[in-house]
N, C-alpha and C positions, 0 to 999 in steps of 0.2 A: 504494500500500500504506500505510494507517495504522497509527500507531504499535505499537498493538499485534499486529498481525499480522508487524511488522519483528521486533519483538520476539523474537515467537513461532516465526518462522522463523530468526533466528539459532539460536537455543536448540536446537530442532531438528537446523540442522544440526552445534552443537555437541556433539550427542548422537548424531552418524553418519548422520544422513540426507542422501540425497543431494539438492540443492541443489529439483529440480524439486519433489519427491515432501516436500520439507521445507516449500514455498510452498501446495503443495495439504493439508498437515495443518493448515499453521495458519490456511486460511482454514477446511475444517473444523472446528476449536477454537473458533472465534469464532462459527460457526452454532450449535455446541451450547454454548457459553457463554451464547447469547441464549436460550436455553430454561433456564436456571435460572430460581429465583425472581427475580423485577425488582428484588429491592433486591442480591441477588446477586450479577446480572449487571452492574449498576451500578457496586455498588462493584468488579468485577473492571476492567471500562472501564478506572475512575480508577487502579484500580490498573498497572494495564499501560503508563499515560500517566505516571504516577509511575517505575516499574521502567527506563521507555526515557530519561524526560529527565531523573529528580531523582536518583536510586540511584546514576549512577555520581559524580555531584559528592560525595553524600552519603555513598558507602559508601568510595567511593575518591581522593577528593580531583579527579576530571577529568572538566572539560568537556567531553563527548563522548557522544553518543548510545549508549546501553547495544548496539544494535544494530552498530555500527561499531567495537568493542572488537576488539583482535586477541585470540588464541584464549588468550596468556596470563590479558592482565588480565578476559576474561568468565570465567573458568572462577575468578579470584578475587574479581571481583562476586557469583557464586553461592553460591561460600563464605559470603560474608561478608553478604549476606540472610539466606542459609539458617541461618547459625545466630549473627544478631544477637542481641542480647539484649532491646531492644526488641518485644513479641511484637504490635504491628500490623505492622512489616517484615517478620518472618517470614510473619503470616495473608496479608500481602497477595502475599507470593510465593508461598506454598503455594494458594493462589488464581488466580495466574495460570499455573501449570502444571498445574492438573487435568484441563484436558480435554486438555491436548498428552499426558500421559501415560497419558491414557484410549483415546486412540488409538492411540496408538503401540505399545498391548501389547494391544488388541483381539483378542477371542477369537472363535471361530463360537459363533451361538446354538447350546444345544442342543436335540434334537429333541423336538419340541410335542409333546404329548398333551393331550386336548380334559377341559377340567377336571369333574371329577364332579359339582360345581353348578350345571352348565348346564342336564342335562336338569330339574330340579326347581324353578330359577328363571323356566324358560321356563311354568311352569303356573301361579306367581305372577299373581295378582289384581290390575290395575293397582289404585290406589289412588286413592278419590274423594274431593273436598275433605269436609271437615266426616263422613269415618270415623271409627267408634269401635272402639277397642277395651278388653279390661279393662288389660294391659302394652302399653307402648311403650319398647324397650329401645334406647338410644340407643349406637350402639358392637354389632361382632361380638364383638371380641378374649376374651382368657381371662376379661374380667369379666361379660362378656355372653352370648356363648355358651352356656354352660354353665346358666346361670338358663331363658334361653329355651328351652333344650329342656327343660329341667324343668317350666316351668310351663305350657309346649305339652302335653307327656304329659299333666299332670293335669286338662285339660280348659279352660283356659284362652286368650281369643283375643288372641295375641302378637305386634304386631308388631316386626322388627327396622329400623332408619337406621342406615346404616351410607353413609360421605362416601365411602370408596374401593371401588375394582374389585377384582375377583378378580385372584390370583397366578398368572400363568402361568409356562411355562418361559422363560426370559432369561438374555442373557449379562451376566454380573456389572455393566457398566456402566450397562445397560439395567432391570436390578430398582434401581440406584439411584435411578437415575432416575425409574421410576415409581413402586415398591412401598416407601419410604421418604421419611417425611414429611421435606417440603421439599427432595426430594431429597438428604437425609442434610446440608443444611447449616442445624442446630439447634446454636445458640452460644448465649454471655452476650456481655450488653454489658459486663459486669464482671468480674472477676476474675485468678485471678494463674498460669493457663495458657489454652492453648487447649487445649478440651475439647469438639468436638463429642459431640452426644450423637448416639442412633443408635434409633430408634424406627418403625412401618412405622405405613400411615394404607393400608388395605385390608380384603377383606370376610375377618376371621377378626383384623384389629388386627395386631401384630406377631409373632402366631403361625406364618404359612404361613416366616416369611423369620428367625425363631430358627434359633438353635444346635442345637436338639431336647433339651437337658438335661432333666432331670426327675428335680430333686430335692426333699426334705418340709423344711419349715423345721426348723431346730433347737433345739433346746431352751434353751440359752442365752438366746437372741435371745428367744425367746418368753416367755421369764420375763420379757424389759424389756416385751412389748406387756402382761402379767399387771398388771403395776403399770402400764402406762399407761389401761386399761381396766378392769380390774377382773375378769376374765375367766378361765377357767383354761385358758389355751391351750396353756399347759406340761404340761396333764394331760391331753390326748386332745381338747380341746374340738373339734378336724376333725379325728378319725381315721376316721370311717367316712365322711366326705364327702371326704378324703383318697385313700380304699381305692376309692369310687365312679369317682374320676378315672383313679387307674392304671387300671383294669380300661377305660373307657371308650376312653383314649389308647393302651392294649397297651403300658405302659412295660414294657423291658426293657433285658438289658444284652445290647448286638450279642456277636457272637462278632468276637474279637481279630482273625479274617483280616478284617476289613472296618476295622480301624484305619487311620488313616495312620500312614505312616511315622516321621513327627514324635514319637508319645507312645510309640512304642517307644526309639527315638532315646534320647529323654529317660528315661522309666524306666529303661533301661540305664544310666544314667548316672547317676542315684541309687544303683540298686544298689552302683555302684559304691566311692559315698561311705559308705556303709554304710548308707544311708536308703531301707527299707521302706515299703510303704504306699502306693505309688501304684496306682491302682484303674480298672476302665473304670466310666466316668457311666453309668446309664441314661439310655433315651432314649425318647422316643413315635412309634420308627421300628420296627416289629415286621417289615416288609418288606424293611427298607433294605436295597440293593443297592452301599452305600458309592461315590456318585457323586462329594461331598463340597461338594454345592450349599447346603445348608442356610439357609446366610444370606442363597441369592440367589433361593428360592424352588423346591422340590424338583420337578424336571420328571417325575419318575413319580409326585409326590401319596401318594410312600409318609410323609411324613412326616402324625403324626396333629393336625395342627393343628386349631384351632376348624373351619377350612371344610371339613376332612374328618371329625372324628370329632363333633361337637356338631350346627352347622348344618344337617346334613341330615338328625337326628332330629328337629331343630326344626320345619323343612319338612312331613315325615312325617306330624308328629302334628297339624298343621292350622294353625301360624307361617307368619307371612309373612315374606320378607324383602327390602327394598329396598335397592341398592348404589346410590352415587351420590347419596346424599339427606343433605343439610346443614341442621344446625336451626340457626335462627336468632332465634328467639324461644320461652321458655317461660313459661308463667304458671300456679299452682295457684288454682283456689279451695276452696270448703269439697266440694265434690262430685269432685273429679280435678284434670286437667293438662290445659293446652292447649298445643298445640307448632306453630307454624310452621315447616315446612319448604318449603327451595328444592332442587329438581333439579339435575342435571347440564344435563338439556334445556332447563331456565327455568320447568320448572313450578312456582308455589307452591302450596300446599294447606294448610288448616289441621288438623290432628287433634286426637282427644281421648281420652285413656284414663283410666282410674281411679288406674292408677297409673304412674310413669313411673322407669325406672334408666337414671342416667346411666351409662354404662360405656364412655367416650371417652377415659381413661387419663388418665397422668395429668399431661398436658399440656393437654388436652383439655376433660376436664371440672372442673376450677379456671375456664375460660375461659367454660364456661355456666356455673357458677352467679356468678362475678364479674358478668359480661355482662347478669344478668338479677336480680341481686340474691334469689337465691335461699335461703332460711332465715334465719335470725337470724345465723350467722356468716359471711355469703359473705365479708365482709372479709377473714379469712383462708384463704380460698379461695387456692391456689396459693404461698403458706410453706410452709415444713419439705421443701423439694423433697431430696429423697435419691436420689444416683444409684450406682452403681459403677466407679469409675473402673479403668478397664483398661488394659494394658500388654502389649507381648509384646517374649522376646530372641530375634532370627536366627542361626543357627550353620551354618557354611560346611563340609560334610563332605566326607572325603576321595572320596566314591562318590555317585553319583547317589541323589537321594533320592525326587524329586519328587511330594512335600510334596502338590498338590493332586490327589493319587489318593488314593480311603478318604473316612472319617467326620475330620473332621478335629480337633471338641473332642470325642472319643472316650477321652481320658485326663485321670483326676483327679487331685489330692495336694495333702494337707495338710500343712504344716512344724508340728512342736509350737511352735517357738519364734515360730510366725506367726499366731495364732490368728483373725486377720481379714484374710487373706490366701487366698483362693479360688486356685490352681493347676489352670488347664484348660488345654487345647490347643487349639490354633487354627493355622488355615494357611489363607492368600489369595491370591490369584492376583494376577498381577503388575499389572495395572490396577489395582486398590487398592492393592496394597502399594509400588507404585514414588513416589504422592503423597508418603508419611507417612514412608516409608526417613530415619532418623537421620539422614543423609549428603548429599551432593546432588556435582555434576559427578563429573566421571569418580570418585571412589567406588561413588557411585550406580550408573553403567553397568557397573560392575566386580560390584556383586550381580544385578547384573539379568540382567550377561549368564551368571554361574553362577547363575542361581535354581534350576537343577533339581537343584542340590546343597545348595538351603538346607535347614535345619528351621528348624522355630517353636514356639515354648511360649508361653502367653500367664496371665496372673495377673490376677484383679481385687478391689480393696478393697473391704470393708465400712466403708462411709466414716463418719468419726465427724463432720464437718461437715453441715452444710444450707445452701440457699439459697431459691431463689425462681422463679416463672414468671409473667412476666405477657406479656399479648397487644397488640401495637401494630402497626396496620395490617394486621392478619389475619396475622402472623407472630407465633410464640411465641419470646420473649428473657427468656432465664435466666440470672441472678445468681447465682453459683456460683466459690467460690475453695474450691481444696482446704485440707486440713485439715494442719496441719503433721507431724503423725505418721502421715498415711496417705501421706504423700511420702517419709517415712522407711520404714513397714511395704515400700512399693513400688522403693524402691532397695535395699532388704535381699534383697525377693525377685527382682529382675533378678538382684541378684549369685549368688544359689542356684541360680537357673538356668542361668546362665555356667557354674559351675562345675560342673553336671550335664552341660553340654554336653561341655564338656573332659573331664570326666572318658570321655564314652563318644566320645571322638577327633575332635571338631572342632580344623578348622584356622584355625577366625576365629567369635571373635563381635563382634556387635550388638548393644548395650546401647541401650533406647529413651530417648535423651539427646540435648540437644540444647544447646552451651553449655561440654559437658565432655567429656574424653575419652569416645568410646562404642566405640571397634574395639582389639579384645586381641586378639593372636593364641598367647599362650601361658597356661597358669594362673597362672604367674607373676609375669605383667603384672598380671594380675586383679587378682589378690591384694593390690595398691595399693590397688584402688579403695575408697575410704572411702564409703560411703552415705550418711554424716554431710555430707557436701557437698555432696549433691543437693537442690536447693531444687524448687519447684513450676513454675517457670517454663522449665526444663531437661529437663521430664517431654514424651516423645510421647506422648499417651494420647487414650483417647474414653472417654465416658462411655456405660452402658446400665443397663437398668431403673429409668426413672427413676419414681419412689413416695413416697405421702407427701402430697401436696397437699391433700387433703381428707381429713384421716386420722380415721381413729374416735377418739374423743375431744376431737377439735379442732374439724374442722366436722361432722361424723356423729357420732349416736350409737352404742351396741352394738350397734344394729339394722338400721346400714345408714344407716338414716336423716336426710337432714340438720335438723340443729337449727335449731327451728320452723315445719318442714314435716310435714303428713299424707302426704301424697301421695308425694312424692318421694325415693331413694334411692340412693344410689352403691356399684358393682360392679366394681371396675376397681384395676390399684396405687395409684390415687389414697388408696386408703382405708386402707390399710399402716399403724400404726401406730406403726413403724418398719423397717427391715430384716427379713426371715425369715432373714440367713445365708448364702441360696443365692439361685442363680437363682429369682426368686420365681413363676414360670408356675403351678406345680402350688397355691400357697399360693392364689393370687388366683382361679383356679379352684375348689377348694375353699370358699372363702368365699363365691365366687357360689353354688353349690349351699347354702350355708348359709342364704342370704339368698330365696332359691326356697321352700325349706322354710318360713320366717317368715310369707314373702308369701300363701304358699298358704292357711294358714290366716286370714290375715286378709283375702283376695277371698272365704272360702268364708263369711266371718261377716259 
């Protein structure tokens, strides 16, 4: 047995498994370790040879194989990783127990239904080298989608690349693994938390495996895009291409019996404080059966993502579309685009169309146009990266709650006194949630083994910082330190929600902290906690909707277009010219139907 598997199998059994069945996970743990990404699995290796022979010298002063700790001093090794302050010891721990915890709370798939873009993909035209078309839209996602089926109806020949598969049904471990780029392990090299970010690379981008929100940006926010563009998007400038989307996606607001339990929980609990205003989100679920998969890819395909409500008008009206297909070279001249693309299967082909939209997101396409030296600004291709750093608080109720029945961010609320603090709901089943848990040894198995009594609420910032994306060795590494007052906005709002929780009769919460006290069992404890002393590096958070990289007025112009290109145009968050406010899906949809309208008229001239 090598180190790591000794490791793994203590840990294991210090977590209640029985000795045999503890040997057999973690040599499991270490086959599906070797399917992450390779610089991933790598560093978990080193990191597991470090945890067994440097950790306990380092964390506890003794010579002694992490693995051979009697049951006292491991369960104070794990402490004392888990919430060092050094945050490579914490990554690298939170790294070596992902897949022990990914099995150990292993769910059954749930039941397959055969995705509704199969029959329509199967009548796709293989695709022959040196094809033309007028569009080649590069990316399904909200930026893509939506354009191609637009300028499909208008009579125009469309083709879509798109690198990933369709979403099918999966148990939560399994959609990370496949339908999330890099399989959800998207970091910086730099900066002052760990903040995975959380984006899908499949046919539809990270629409099929969203939250299903569906909100219109706000007006605030859009007065700052008005001055950074010129533009008057505070005055209607997408309302009717706004109005085009809800009606497309069926946004609506569920009826409350399809909530989880959680944003009842929690509004109760406002009410209680005397705070009004919490609201159910719409969503582009007109079917929902409140399963509460959303994130993991909806196995009835009720949810109206790109690859159910866009892609197959795009089909329809005479679009192509290829899953599986990676560009790797683009060049414009004065007549169009040429794109080399590589397959799944190895095939390369070159294509040519008149005009080409990047809409690969916005990790993605900062990365083509760097990579290819695209327009007059590609240098600043992948700056001003903006993400929403998110957070959520657990609370331990007297009665069974179990959190992952229903729609799960099904409940919204705004604090006045919070004005860039977004309040949704969220609930994760214990294979995710048992990684990132505040706490770790017997804490940990102490929520774990009452998880059917948690709730959750989860909050995320309108971050007032930026960073950066760039690509090395075909991984994308992001520069990104949170902003000092969005650490404050975000430990303001853990405690609002603590105190929501207690107010509607929890017996324990969980503050996403790591560093400082995070478990109160009464309001009275709470009520200590300063948020003035929560720094960025004590924060548990992930980052999502990351936007901005190629923003209109930086590298695009008003028109989509990047500066000093004919041909070429980007469709996707990359082009945000800052924040919308909300979950920005509906906004970047919208502006693709805007940019469809534009192009139309200028393939017809």
């Amino acid at each position: 047995m090598n180190a790591g598997e000794a490791f793994a199998r203590r840990w294991l059994i210090a977590r209640g498994c029985a000795p045999v069945r503890a040997g057999a996970l973690a040599m499991a743990a270490g086959q599906r370790a070797r399917r992450y990404p390779r610089a991933v699995a790598l560093l978990r290796a080193a990191g597991l040879w470090l945890i067994e022979f440097v950790f306990p010298r380092l964390l506890l002063g003794r010579w002694r194989r992490a693995s051979r700790l009697d049951a006292t001093a491991f369960e104070e090794l794990e402490q004392r990783a888990h919430h060092a302050g050094r945050l490579w010891i914490r990554g690298i721990y939170l790294l070596a127990r992902l897949p022990l915890w990914e099995l150990r709370h292993a769910e059954p798939p749930p039941r397959q239904t055969p995705h509704p873009l199969e029959p329509l993909l199967a009548r796709v035209p293989p695709l022959t080298d040196h094809a033309e078309f007028d569009v080649i839209v590069v990316g399904s996602g909200a930026g893509g989608a939506p354009l191609a089926a637009d300028l499909a109806a208008r009579g125009h020949r469309v083709a879509i690349l798109e690198a990933g598969g369709l979403v099918q049904g999966e148990t939560t471990a399994g959609a990370l693994a496949h339908y999330y780029l890099n399989q959800g392990f998207v970091g910086g090299a730099s900066g002052n938390a760990l903040l995975p970010v959380m984006l899908g690379r499949n046919v539809g981008g990270t629409t099929p495996i969203n939250s299903a929100t569906c909100l219109e940006p706000q007006p605030p926010f859009l007065r700052q895009w008005d001055r950074i563009t010129g533009l008057p998007f505070s005055d209607g400038l997408l309302s009717g291409e706004l109005a085009r989307v809800r009606e497309t996606l069926g946004v609506c607001v569920p009826d409350r019996k399809l909530l989880g339990a959680s944003g009842e929980i929690f509004e109760r609990g406002l009410k209680s404080l005397g705070r009004e205003g919490a609201y159910v989100l719409p969503r582009n679920t007109p079917a929902c059966e409140g399963l509460g998969r959303c994130p993991f890819g909806c196995p009835r395909f009720h949810k109206r993502s790109t690859d159910i409500a866009f892609l197959p008008l795009a089909l329809q009206r005479g679009g192509v579309l290829y899953p599986g297909a990676r560009v790797d070279r683009i060049a414009e001249s004065s007549t169009g685009v040429q794109l080399h693309v590589r397959f799944r299967d190895g095939q390369r082909l070159s294509l040519r169309a008149r005009k080409c939209v990047l809409a690969g997101g916005a990790l993605g396409t900062p990365q083509l146009i760097r990579a290819n030296r695209l327009g007059s600004h590609w240098r600043a291709a992948g700056d001003h990266l903006k993400v929403h750093p998110a957070a959520k608080v657990l609370a331990l109720m007297p009665d069974s709650v179990h959190g992952e029945r229903g729609i799960a961010q099904g409940m919204g609320y705004q604090a006045p006194e919070l004005p860039r603090i977004a309040f949704e709901g969220i609930f994760t089943p214990k294979s995710t949630v048992a990684p990132v848990l505040p706490c770790a040894g017997a804490a940990a198995d102490y929520w774990m083994d009452h998880y059917d009594r948690a709730a959750s609420f989860g909050m995320m910032a309108l971050d007032r910082g930026s960073g950066s994306v760039r690509w090395t060795g075909g991984q994308p590494v992001l520069r990104y330190a949170l902003h000092a007052d969005d650490v404050l906005d975000l430990a303001r709002g853990m405690k609002l929600m603590a105190e929501a929780f207690f107010a509607a009769g929890a017996e324990c919460v969980l503050l996403p902290l790591i560093g400082l006290r995070n478990e109160f069992i009464t309001a009275a404890q709470l009520a200590d906690f300063s948020p003035a002393d929560v720094r960025a590096h004590h924060l548990v958070a992930s980052g999502f909707h990351p936007q901005g990289t190629a923003g209109m007025g930086r590298v695009a112009d008003v028109d989509h277009r990047l500066y000093g290109c004919r041909h070429i145009f980007v469709s996707d968050a990359s082009l945000l010219p800052d924040t919308p406010g909300v979950n920005p899906q509906l906004t970047i949809m919208a502006l693709s139907l805007r940019l469809a309208g534009m192009m139309d008229t200028e393939l017809a001239s």
